[in-house]
C-alpha positions in Angstrom: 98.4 132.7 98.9 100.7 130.8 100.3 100.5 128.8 103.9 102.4 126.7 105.7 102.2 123.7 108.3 104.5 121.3 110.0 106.6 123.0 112.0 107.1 122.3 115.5 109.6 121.4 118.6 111.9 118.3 118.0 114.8 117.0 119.4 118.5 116.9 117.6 119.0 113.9 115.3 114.6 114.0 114.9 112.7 114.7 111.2 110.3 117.2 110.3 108.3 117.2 107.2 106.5 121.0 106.4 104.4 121.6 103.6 102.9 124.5 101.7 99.8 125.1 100.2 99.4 127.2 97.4 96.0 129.1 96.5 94.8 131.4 93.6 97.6 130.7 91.4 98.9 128.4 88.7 101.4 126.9 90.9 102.6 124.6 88.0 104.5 126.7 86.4 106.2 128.6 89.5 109.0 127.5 90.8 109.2 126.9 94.6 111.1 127.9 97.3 112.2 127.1 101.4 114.0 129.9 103.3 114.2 130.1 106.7 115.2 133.4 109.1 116.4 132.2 112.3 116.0 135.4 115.5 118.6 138.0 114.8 119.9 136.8 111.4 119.1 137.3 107.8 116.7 135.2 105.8 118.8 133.0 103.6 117.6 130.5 101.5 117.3 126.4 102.3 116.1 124.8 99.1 114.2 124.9 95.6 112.6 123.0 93.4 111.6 124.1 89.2 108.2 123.8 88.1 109.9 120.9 86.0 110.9 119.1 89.6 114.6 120.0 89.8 115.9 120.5 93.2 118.4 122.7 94.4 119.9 122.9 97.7 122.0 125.4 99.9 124.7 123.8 101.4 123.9 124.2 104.9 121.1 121.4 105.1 122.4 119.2 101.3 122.3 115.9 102.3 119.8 116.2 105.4 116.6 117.8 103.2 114.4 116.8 100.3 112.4 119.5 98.5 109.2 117.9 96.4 106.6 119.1 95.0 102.9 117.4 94.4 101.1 119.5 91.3 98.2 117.8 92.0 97.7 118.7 95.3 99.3 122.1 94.7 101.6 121.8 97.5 105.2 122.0 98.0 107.4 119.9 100.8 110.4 119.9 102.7 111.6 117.1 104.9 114.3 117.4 106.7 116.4 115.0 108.8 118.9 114.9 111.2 118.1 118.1 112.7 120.6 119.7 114.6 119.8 123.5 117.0 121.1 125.7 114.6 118.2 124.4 112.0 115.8 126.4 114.2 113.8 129.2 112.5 110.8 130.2 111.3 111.0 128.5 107.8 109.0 130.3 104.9 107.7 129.0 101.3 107.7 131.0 98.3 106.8 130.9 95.0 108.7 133.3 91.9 107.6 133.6 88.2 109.1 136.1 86.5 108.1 139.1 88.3 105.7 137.1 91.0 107.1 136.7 94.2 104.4 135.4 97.1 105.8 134.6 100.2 103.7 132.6 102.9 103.4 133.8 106.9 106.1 131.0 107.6 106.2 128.1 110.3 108.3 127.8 113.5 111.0 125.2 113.5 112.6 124.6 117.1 115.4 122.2 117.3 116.3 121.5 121.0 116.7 118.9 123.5 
């Protein structure tokens, strides 16, 4: 199980820092995952990080986000900066091993002055 907190309603320019649980899984070893599907629109994928810590970014938000992950706490974070209106979407975690693929309810990000 995945879930998912730390969305909300900011204004351009503002930070937001969402974070994922993970629950009855060995979330060491899977890697992680932000996407976000914005009304209307595909899902597409924002950012990932290896169950060694290597981050990956897609192009629209390099430079603005940083994906981490705390094994300790089994969580997974993304904070993004400088957020600008067409950031806004529900954003969704997920975590893929092999043929595992869990996927959390997802959190609403709103961008807008």
């Amino acid at each position: 199980q995945l879930v998912e907190s730390g969305g909300g309603l900011v204004q351009p320019g503002e930070s937001l820092k969402l974070s994922c649980a993970a629950f009855g899984f060995q979330f060491n070893v899977y890697g992680m995952n932000w996407y976000r599907q914005a009304p209307g629109k595909q899902r597409e994928w924002v950012a990932g990080i290896s169950s060694g810590g290597t981050p990956t970014y897609a192009d629209l938000v390099k430079g603005r986000s940083t994906i981490s992950r705390d094994n300790a706490e089994n969580t997974v974070y993304l904070q993004m900066n400088g957020l600008k209106p067409e950031d806004t979407a529900a954003y969704y975690c997920n975590a893929r091993l092999l043929r595992d693929d869990f996927w959390g309810q997802g959190t609403q990000v709103t961008v807008s002055s």
